[in-house]
Structures are given as C-alpha cells and as structure tokens.
C-alpha positions as CSV (number, residue, x, y, z in Angstrom):
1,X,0.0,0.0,0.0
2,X,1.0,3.7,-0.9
3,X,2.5,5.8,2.1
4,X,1.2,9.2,0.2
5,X,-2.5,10.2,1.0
6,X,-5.0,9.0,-1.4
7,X,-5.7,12.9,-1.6
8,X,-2.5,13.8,-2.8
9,X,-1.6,14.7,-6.1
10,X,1.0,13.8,-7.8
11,X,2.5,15.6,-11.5
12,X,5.2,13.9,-13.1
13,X,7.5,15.8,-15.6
14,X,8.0,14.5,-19.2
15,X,10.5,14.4,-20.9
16,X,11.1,16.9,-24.3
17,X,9.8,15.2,-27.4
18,X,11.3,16.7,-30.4
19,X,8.6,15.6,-32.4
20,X,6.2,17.6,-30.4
21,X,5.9,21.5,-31.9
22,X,6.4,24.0,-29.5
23,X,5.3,27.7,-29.9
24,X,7.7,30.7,-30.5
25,X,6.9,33.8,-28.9
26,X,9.2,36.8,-29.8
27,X,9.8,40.2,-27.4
28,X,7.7,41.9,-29.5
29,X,4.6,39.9,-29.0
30,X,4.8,39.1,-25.2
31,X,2.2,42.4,-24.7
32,X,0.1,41.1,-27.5
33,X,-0.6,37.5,-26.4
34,X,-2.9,39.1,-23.6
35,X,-4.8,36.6,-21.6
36,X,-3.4,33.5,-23.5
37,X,-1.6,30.1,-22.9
38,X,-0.2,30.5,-20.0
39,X,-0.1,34.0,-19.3
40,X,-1.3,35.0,-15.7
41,X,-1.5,31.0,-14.1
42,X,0.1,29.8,-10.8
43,X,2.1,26.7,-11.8
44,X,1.5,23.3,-9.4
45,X,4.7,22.0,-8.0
46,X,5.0,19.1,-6.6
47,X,6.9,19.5,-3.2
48,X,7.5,16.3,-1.7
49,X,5.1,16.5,1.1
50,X,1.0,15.9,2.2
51,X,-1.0,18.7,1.3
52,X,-1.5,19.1,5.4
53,X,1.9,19.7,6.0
54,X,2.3,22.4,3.2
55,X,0.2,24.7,5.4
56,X,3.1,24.8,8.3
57,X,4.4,28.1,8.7
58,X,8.3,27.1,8.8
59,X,8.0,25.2,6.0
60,X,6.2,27.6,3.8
61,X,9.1,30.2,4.6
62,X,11.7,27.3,3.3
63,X,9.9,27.0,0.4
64,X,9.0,30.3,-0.8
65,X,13.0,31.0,0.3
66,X,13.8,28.3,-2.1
67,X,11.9,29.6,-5.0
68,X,13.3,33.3,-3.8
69,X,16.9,31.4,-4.4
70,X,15.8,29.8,-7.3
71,X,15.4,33.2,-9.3
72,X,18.7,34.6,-8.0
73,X,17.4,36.9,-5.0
74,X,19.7,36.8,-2.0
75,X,17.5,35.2,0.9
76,X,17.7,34.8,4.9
77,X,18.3,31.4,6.2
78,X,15.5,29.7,7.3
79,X,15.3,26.6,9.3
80,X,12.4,24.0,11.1
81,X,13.0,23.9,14.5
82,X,13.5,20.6,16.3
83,X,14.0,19.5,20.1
84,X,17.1,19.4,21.2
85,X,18.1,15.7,20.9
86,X,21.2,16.4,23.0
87,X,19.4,16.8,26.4
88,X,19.0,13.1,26.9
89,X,21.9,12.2,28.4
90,X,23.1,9.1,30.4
91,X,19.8,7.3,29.5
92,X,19.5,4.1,30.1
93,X,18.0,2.8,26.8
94,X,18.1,-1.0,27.6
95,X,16.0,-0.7,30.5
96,X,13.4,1.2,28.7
C-alpha cells in the first residue's frame, strides 16, 4: 500500500519530445498575447510532502526561500525547529 494520502496529487514531468511542436513567442509579441496560454496561471509544483503539512508556517518560509533562491534573489536562512536531541543524556535505553 501507498504511504502518500489518497488525496495527494502527484504531477510527473515529461521528458522533451522533439517531435512535439512547440510555440515561438518573440519580445515583441509578449504584450500582445494578452490573456493566452499561460499567461497570468500559478504553476502546481509538486513538493515532496501531504498537502497538510504544506500549510506549516516554517515550512512555507523554506519553500517560498527556495523559489526566492531559485530566481537569483539573495534570501535569509530559514530553518524548522526541532527538540534538542542532546538533552537526553546518560539514559539508560536498555532498561526502557
């Protein structure tokens, strides 16, 4: 059985098919193609986790740093804060 959700969904990237032909736009046509293919639409990207956890506040910030990075902006450091693991010492974990 699948670990993702049955709610999640999943986009898988295909590969370039030269016999496929793609549009040309030129500079001086971007203004003119107004509303048009693909002009003005949030693209879905698939980002490795449920759909519950994309909603966590830490998490979000990493990401939208990432896509920040991604274009060439300089971006803060961001990191998900976890318990420090180093507070458990001289535990007895056989005795557990």
């Amino acid at each position: 059985m699948s670990t993702r959700a049955s709610n999640a969904r999943h986009v898988r990237q295909r590969k370039l098919n030269t016999k496929q032909q793609l549009r040309i736009i030129r500079e001086d046509e971007i203004d003119d193609q107004g509303e048009g293919e693909g002009h003005g639409q949030v693209t879905q990207v698939e980002t490795g986790v449920e759909k519950a956890e994309e909603t966590e506040f830490h998490l979000q910030k990493i990401i939208q740093g990432a896509s920040a990075a991604a274009l060439g902006n300089k971006v803060n450091q961001s990191y998900i804060p976890t318990p420090d693991a180093t507070r458990a010492q001289g535990v007895e974990y056989d005795k557990l």
